[in-house]
C-alpha positions in Angstrom: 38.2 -29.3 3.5 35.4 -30.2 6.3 32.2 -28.9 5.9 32.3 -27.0 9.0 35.6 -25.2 7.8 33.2 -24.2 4.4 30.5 -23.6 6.3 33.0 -20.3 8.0 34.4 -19.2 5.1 31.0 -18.6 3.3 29.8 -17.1 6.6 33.1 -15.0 6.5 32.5 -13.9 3.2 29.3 -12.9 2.9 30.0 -10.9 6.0 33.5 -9.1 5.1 34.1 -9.4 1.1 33.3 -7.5 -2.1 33.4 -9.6 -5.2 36.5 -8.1 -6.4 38.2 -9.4 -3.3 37.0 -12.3 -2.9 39.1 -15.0 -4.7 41.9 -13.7 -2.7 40.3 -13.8 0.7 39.4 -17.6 0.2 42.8 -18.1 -1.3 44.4 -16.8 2.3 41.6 -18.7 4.5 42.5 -21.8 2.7 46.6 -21.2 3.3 45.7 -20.4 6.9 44.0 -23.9 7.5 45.7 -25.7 5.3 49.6 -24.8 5.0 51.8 -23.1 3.7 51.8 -24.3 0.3 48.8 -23.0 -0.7 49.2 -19.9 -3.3 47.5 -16.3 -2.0 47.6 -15.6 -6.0 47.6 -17.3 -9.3 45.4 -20.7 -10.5 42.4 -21.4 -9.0 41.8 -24.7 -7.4 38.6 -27.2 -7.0 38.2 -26.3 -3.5 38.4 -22.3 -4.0 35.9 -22.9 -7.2 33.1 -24.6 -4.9 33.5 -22.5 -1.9 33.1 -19.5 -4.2 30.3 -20.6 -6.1 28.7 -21.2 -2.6 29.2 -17.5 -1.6 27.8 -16.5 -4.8 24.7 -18.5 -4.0 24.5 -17.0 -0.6 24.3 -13.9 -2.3 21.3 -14.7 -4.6 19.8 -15.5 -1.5 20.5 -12.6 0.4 19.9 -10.3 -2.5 16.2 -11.8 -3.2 15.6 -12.4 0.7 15.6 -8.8 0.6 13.8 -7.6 -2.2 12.2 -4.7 -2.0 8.1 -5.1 -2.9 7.0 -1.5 -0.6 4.6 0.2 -1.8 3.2 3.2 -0.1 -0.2 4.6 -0.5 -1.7 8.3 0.3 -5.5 8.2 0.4 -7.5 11.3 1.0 -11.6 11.2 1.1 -13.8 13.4 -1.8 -14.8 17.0 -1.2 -18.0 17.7 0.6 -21.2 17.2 -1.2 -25.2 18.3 -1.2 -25.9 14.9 0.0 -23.6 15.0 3.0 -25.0 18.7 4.0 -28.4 17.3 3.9 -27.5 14.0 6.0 -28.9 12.0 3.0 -27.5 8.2 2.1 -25.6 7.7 -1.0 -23.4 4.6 -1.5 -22.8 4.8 -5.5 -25.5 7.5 -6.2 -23.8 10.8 -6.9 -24.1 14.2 -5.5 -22.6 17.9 -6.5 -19.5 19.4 -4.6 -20.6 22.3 -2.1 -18.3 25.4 -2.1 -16.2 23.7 1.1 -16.2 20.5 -1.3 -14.6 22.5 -4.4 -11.6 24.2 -1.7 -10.7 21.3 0.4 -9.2 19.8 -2.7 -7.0 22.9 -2.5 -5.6 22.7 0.7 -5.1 18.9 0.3 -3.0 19.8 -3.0 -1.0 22.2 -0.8 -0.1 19.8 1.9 0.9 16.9 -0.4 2.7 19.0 -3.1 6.1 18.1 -1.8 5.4 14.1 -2.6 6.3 12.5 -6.0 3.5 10.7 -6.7 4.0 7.7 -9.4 0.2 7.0 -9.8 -3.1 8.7 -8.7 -6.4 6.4 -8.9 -9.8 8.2 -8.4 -13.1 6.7 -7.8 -14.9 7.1 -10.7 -18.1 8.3 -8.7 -18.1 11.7 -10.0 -17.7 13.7 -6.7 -14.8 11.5 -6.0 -13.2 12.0 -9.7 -13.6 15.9 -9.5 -12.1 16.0 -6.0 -9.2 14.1 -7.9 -9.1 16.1 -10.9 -8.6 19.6 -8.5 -5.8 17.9 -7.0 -4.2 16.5 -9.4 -4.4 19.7 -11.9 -2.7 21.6 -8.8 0.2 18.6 -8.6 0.7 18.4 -12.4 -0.2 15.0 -12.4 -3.2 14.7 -14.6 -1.6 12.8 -17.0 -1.1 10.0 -14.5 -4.6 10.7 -13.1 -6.8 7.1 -13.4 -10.5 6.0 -12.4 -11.4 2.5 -10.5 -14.2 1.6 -10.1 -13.0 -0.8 -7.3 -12.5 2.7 -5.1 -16.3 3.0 -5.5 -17.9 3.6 -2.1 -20.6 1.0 -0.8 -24.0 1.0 -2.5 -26.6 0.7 -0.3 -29.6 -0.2 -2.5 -33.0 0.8 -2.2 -31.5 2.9 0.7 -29.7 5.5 -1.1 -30.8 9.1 -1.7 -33.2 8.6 1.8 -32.4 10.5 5.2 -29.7 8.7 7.3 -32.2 8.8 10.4 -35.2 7.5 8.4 -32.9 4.1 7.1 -31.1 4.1 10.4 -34.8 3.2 11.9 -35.5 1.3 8.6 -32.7 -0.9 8.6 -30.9 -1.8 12.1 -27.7 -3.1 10.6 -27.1 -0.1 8.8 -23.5 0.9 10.1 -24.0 -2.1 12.8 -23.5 -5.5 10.4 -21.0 -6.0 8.6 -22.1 -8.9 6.9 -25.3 -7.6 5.9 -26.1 -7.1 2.2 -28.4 -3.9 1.9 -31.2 -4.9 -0.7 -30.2 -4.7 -4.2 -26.8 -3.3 -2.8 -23.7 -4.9 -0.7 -22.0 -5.8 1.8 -19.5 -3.7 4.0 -17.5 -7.0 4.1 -18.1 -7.1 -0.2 -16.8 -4.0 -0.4 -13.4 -4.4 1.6 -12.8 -7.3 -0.2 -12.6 -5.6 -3.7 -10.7 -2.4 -1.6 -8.1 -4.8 -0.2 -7.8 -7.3 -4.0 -7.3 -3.9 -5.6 -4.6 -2.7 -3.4 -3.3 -6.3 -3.5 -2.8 -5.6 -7.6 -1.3 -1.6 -6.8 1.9 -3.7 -4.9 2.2 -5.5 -7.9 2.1 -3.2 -10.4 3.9 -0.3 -8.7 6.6 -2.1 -6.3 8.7 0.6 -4.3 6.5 3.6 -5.7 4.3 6.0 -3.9 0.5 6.2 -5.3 -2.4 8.5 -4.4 -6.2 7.2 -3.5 -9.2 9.5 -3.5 -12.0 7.7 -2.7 -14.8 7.5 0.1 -15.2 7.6 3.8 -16.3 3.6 3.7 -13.9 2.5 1.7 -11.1 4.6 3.8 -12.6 2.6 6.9 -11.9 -0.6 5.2 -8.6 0.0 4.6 -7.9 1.0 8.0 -9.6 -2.0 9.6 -8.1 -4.0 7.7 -4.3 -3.2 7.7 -4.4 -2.3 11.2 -6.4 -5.4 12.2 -9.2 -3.3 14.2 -12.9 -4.5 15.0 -14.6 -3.5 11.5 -18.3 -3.3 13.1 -16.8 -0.9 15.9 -15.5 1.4 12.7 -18.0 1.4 10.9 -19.5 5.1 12.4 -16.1 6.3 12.5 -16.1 9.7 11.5 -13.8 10.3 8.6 -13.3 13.9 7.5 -13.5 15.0 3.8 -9.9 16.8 4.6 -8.4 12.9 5.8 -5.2 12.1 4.4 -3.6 8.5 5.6 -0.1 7.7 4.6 0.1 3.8 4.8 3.4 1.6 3.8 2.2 -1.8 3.0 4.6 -5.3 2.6 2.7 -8.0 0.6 -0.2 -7.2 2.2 1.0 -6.3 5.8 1.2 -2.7 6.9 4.8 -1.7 7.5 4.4 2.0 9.0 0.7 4.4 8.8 0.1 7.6 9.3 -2.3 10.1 10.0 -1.3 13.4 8.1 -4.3 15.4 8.0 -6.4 16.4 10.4 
């Protein structure tokens, strides 16, 4: 049979057959093109073995061309803190809840409670670990409740705990320079790196499963920028509200869908 002929029938069957039909589909295509005298039923021949072991290759192909590495990722930003009523810097310093900070884990519980979550990571800066706890007490999920450090906000040095004004006049590539390492701190391009490895490792270890992040407003704007390909130095004084919850599908490290949930 011509390879052009074989070429059709595998096309044919990967298009129109189920395994259980298949030896007599090729069975008929072969009588069609080749006579009569070709059986529709009974012993299998050298030409119907190879063009099925063909199809079942095609298959392998298709089934692994297609195989399904999603994972998709709810991240949500720590309740408000004394640092962030007073306008002070913190980076990896920590800081009580305020009132607001203890309820907007509620209401974030309440508008996620209808999602099966197969992981949570927190921070494990503690206003970002509480913020998780709440929420994940509400969910019923404390059991699969996890800290990384990798969702650790920025630190900024020998700038944190100061006035944002005073370090803003300080220090010009405060939230203006990416690449800039703050004095005994790092990067804002250091700190999407280990944001974006760790996510890298979430699609491995929890393929077509839904996970949820609570972590900090810089971190959030590293993710963003990064999955939606946006100028990072434009983001960086993005406002990003304690209540944020982003829904983002990601493909081996391209974003398949996001969205913007709350607020």
């Amino acid at each position: 049979m011509c390879k052009a002929v074989v070429a059709h029938l595998v096309r044919a069957l990967v298009s129109k057959t189920s395994p259980s039909s298949e030896g007599v589909w090729v069975r008929r295509f072969i009588r069609k093109t080749r006579g009569s005298d070709y059986p529709t039923h009974g012993a299998h021949n050298p030409e119907e073995t190879k063009i099925t072991h063909i199809y079942h290759q095609r298959q392998l192909f298709k089934q692994q061309l297609h195989k399904k590495t999603m994972i998709t990722i709810y991240i949500t930003r720590h309740g408000n803190t004394e640092h962030n009523k007073k306008s002070l810097v913190m980076g990896q310093i920590d800081s009580p809840l305020t009132n607001r900070g203890l309820d907007s884990p509620l209401e974030i519980a309440k508008l996620i409670k209808h999602i099966s979550f197969d992981h949570i990571y927190s921070s494990d800066l503690g206003r970002a670990f509480i913020t998780a706890h709440i929420i994940a007490e509400k969910l019923n999920k404390v059991s699969i409740l996890s800290r990384a450090k990798e969702l650790r906000e920025i630190n900024y040095g020998i700038y944190a705990n100061r006035k944002k004004k005073e370090v803003e006049k300080e220090c010009p590539e405060y939230k203006t320079n990416i690449a800039f390492i703050f004095p005994e701190g790092e990067s804002y391009l250091q700190v999407q790196k280990r944001v974006v490895a760790f996510i890298k490792e979430l699609e491995k270890k929890h393929k077509e499963q839904t996970i949820l992040l609570i972590t900090h407003a810089g971190v959030i704007r590293s993710i963003i920028t990064h999955y939606k390909k946006l100028n990072s130095e434009e983001y960086l004084k993005k406002n990003i509200p304690h209540e944020y919850i982003g829904k983002f599908v990601i493909d081996n490290d391209k974003l398949k869908s996001y969205e913007k949930i709350n607020p």
